[in-house]
Backbone as CSV, one residue per row, in Angstrom:
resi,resn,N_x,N_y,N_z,CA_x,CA_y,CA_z,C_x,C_y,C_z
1,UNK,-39.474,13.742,72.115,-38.550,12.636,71.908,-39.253,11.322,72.259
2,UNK,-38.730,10.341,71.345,-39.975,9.067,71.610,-39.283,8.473,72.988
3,UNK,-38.288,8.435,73.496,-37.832,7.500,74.270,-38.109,8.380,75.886
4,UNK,-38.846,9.549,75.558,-39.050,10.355,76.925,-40.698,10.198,76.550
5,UNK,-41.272,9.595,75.706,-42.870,9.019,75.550,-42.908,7.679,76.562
6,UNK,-41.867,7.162,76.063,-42.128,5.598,75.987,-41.755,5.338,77.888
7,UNK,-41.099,6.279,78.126,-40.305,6.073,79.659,-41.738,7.463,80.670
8,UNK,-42.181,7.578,80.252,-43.753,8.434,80.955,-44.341,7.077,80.708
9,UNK,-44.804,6.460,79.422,-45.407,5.218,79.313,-45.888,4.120,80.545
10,UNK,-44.298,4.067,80.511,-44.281,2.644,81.360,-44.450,3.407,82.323
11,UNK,-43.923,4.637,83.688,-44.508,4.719,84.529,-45.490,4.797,84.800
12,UNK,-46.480,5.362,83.909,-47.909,4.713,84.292,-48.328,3.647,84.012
13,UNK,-47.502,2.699,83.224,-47.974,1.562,83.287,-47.795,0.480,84.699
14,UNK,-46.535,0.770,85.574,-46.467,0.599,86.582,-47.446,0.717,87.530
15,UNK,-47.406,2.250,87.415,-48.826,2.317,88.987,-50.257,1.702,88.394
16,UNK,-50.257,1.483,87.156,-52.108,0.864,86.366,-51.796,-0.316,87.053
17,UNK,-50.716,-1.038,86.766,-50.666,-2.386,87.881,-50.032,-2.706,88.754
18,UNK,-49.879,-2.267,89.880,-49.286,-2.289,90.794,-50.331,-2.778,91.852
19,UNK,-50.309,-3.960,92.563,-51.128,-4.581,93.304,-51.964,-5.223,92.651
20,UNK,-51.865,-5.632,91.658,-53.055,-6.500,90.983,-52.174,-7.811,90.002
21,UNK,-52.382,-8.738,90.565,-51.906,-10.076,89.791,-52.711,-10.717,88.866
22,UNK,-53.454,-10.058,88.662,-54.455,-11.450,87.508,-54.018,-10.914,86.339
23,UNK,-53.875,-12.134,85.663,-53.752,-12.137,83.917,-53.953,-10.916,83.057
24,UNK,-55.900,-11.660,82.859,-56.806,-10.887,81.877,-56.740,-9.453,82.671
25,UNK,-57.039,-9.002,83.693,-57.075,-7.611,83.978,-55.841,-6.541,83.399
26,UNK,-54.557,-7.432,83.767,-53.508,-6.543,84.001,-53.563,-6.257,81.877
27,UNK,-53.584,-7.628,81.564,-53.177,-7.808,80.084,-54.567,-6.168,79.265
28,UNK,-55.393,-6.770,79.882,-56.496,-5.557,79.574,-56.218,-3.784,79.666
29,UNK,-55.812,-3.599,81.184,-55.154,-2.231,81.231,-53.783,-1.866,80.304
30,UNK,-53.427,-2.787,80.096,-51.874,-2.855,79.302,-52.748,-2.386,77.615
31,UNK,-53.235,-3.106,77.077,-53.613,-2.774,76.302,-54.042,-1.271,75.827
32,UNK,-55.411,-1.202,76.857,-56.372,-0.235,76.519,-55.103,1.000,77.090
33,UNK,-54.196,1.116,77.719,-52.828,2.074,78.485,-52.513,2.158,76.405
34,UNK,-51.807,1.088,75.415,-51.164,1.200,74.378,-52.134,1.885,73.613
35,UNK,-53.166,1.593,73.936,-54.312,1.896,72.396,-54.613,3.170,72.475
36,UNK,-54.781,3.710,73.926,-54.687,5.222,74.260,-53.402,5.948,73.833
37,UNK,-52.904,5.708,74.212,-51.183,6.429,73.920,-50.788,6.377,72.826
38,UNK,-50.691,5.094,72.440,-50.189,5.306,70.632,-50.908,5.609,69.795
39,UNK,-52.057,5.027,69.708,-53.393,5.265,68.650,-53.438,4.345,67.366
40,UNK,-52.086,3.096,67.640,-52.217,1.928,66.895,-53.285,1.197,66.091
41,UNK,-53.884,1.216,64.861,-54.532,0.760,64.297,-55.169,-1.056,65.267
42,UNK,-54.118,-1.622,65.986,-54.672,-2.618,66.880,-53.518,-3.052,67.416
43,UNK,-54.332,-3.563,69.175,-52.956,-3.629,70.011,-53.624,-4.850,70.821
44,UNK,-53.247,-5.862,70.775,-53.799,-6.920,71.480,-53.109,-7.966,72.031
45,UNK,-53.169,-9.122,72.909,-52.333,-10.316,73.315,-52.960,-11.621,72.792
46,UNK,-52.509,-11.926,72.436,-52.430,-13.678,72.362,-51.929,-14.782,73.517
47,UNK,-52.897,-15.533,73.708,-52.575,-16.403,74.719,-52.143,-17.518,74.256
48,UNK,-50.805,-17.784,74.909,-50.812,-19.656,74.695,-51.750,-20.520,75.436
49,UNK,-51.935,-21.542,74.604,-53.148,-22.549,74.547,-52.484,-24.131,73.913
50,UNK,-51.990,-24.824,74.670,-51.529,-25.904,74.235,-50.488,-25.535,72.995
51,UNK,-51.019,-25.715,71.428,-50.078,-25.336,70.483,-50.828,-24.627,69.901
52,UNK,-51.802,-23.547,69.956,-52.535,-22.154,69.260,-52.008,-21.112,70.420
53,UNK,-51.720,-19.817,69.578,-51.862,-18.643,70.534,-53.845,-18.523,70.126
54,UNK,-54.460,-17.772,71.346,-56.333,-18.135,71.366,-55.803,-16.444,71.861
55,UNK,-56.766,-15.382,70.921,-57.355,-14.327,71.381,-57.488,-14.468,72.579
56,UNK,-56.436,-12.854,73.264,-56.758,-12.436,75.213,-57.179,-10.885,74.634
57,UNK,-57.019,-9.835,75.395,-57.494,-8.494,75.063,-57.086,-8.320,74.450
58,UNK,-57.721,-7.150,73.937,-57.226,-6.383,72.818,-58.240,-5.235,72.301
59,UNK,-57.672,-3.981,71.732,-58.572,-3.522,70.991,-58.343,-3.008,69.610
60,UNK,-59.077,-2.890,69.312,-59.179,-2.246,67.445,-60.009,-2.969,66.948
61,UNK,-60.043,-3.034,65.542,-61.151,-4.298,64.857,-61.276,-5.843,65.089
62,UNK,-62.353,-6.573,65.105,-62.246,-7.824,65.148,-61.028,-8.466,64.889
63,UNK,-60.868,-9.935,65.421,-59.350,-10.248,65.175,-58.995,-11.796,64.596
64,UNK,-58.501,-12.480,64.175,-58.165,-13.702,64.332,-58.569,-14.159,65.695
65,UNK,-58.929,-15.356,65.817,-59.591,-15.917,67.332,-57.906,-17.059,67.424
66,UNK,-57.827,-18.057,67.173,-56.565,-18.648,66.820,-55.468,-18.856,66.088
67,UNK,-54.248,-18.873,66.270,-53.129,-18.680,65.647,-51.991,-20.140,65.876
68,UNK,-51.882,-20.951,64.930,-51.094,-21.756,65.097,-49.543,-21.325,65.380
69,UNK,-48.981,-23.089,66.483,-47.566,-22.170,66.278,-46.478,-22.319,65.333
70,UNK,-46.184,-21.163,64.979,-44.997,-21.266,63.775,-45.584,-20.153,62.556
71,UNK,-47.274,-20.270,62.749,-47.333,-19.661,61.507,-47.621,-17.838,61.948
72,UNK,-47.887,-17.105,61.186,-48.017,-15.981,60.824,-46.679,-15.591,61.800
73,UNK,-46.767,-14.283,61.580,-45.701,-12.905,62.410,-46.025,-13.802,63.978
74,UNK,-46.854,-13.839,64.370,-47.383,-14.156,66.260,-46.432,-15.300,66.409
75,UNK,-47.317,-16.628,65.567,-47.034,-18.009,65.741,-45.536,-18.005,65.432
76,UNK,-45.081,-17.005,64.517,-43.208,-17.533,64.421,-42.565,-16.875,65.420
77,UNK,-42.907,-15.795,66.518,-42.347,-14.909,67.005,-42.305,-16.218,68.627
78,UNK,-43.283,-16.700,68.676,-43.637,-17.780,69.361,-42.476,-18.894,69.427
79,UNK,-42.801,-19.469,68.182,-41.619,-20.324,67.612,-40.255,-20.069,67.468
80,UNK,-39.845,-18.938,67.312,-38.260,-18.330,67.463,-38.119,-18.282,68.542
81,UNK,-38.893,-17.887,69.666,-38.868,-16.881,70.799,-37.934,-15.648,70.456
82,UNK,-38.479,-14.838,70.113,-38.209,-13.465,69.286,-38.895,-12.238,69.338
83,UNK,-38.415,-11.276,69.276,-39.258,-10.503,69.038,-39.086,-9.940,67.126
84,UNK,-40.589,-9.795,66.828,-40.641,-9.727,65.338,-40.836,-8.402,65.088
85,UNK,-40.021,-7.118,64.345,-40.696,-5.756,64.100,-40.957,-5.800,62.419
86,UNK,-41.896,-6.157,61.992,-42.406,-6.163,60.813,-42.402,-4.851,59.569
87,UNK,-42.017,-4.170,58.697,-41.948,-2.855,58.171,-43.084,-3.103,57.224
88,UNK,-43.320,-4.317,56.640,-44.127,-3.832,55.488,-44.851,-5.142,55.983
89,UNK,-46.318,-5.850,56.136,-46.673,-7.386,56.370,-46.675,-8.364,55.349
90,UNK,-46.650,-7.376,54.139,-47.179,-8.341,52.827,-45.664,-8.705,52.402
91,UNK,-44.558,-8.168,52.830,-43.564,-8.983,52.845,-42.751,-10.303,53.870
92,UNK,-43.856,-10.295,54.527,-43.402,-11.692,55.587,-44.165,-12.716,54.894
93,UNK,-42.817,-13.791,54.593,-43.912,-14.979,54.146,-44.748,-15.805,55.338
94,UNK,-46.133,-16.108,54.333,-47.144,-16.556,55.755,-47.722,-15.904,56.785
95,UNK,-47.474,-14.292,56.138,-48.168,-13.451,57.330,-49.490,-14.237,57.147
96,UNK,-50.578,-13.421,58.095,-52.101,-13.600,58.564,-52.397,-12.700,57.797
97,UNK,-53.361,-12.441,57.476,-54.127,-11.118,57.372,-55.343,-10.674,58.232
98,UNK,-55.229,-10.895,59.359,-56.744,-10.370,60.312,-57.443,-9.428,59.536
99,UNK,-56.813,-8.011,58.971,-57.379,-6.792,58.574,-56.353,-6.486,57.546
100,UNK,-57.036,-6.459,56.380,-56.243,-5.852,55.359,-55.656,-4.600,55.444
101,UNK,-56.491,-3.912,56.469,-56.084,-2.054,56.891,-54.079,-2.355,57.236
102,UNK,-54.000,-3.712,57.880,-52.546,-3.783,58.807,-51.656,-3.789,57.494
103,UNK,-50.540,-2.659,57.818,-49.419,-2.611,56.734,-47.948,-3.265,57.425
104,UNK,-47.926,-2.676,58.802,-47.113,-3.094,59.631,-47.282,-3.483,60.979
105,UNK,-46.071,-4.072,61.352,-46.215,-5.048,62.893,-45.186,-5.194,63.486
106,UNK,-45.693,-4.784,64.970,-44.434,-5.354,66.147,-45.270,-6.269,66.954
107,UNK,-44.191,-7.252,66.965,-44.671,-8.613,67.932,-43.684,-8.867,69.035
108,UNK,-44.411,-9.195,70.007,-43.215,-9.052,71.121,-43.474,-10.103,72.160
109,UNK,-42.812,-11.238,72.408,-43.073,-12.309,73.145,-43.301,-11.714,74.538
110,UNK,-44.228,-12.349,75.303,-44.867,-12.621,76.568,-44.397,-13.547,77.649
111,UNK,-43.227,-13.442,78.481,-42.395,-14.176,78.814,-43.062,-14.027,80.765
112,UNK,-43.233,-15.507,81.426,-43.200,-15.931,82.629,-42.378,-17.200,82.921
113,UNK,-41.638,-17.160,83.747,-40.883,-18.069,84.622,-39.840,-18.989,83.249
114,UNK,-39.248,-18.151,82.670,-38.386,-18.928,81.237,-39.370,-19.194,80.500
115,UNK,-40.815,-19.081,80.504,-41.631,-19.429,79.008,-42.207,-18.514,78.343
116,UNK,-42.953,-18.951,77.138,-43.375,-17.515,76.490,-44.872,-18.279,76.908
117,UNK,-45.473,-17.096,77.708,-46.996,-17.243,77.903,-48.054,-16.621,76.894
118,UNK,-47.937,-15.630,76.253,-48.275,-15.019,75.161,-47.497,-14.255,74.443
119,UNK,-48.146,-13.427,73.501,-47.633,-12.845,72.720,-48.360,-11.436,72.095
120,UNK,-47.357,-10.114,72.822,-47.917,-8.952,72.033,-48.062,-8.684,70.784
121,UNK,-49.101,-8.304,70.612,-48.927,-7.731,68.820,-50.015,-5.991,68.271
122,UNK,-48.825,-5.620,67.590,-49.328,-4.167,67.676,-49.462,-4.222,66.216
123,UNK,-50.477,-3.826,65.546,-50.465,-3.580,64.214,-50.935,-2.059,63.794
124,UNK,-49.918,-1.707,62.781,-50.320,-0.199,62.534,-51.039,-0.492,60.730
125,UNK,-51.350,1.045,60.687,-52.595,0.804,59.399,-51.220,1.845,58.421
126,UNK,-49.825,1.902,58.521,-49.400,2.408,57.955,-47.878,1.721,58.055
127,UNK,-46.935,1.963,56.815,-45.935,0.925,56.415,-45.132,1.431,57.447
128,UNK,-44.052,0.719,57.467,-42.897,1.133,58.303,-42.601,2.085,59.776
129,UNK,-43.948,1.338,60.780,-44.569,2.425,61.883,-43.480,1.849,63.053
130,UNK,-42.794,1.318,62.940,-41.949,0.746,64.232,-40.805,0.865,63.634
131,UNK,-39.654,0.961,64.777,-38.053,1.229,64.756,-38.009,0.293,66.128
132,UNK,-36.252,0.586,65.999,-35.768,-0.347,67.172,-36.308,0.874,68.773
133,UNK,-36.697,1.444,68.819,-36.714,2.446,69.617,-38.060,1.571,70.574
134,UNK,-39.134,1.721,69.405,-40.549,0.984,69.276,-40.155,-0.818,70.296
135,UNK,-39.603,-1.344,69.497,-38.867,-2.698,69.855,-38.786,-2.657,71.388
136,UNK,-37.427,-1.888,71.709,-37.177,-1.773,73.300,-38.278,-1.404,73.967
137,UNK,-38.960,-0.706,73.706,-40.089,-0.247,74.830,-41.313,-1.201,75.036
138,UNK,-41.560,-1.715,73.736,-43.105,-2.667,74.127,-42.062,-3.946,74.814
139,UNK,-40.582,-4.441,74.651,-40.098,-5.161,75.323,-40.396,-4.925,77.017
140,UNK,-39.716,-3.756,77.214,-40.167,-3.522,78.900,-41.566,-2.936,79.121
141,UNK,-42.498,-3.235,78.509,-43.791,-3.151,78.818,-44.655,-4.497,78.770
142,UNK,-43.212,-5.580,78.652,-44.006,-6.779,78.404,-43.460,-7.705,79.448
143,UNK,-41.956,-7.057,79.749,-41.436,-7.109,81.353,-41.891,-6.711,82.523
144,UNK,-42.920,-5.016,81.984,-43.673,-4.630,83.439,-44.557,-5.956,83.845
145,UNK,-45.668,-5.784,82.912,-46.319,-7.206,82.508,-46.267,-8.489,83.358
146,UNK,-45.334,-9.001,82.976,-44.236,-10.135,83.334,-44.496,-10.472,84.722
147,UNK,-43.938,-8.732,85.476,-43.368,-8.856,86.994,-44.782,-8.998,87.505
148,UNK,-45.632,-8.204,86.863,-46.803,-8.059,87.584,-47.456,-9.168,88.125
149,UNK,-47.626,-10.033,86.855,-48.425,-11.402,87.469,-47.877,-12.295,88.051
């Protein structure tokens, strides 16, 4: 059952950071914790940077380095403050294309002290890879996140 995946998930995502406040580290184990577990075509953060989200960890293929705000899936998810679950990409107007491999996307704002500090983004290499199930969980994995730093 995915929601007895996703709830093992986060407890180890808990004890991976538990006592450790820095950013890039925690944002790093968070990652390389998703990229292991799901096997997501790419799972990475975006940092806010004045008005660009600027490449933070991540892994899978090379990536976009900057992302204005408003534009693509990131920059509007930014701009709404939203979270975005994408089914197909080539139907969002103004997606990005980092990797043509990406069919679909969940984006999930990065929230400290009322702001959005970055922004998750999971891209799968196959259409319609996220549900609301998907949604709730990278939400409280972006809350573990959150508390941590």
């Amino acid at each position: 059952m995915k929601q007895t995946f996703y709830q093992e998930l986060l407890k180890e995502l808990r004890s991976l950071l538990v006592g450790e406040e820095d950013l890039i580290a925690n944002l790093s184990n968070t990652v390389a914790l998703l990229k292991e577990k799901t096997g997501h075509h790419w799972i990475g953060y975006y940092l806010v940077k004045g008005e660009e989200l600027v490449l933070g960890p991540f892994q899978g293929p090379v990536a976009c380095t900057r992302i204005k705000w408003g534009k693509g899936v990131c920059g509007t998810s930014w701009k709404e403050e939203k979270t975005y679950l994408v089914p197909d990409v080539e139907e969002f107007p103004g997606h990005i294309a980092c990797s043509s491999l990406s069919r679909s996307e969940l984006v999930v704002p990065l929230w400290k002290n009322n702001q959005i500090i970055g922004i998750l983004d999971i891209d799968s290499a196959h259409l319609n890879a996220f549900d609301a199930v998907d949604k709730e969980y990278m939400e409280a994995v972006n809350m573990v996140v959150s508390a941590a730093i």
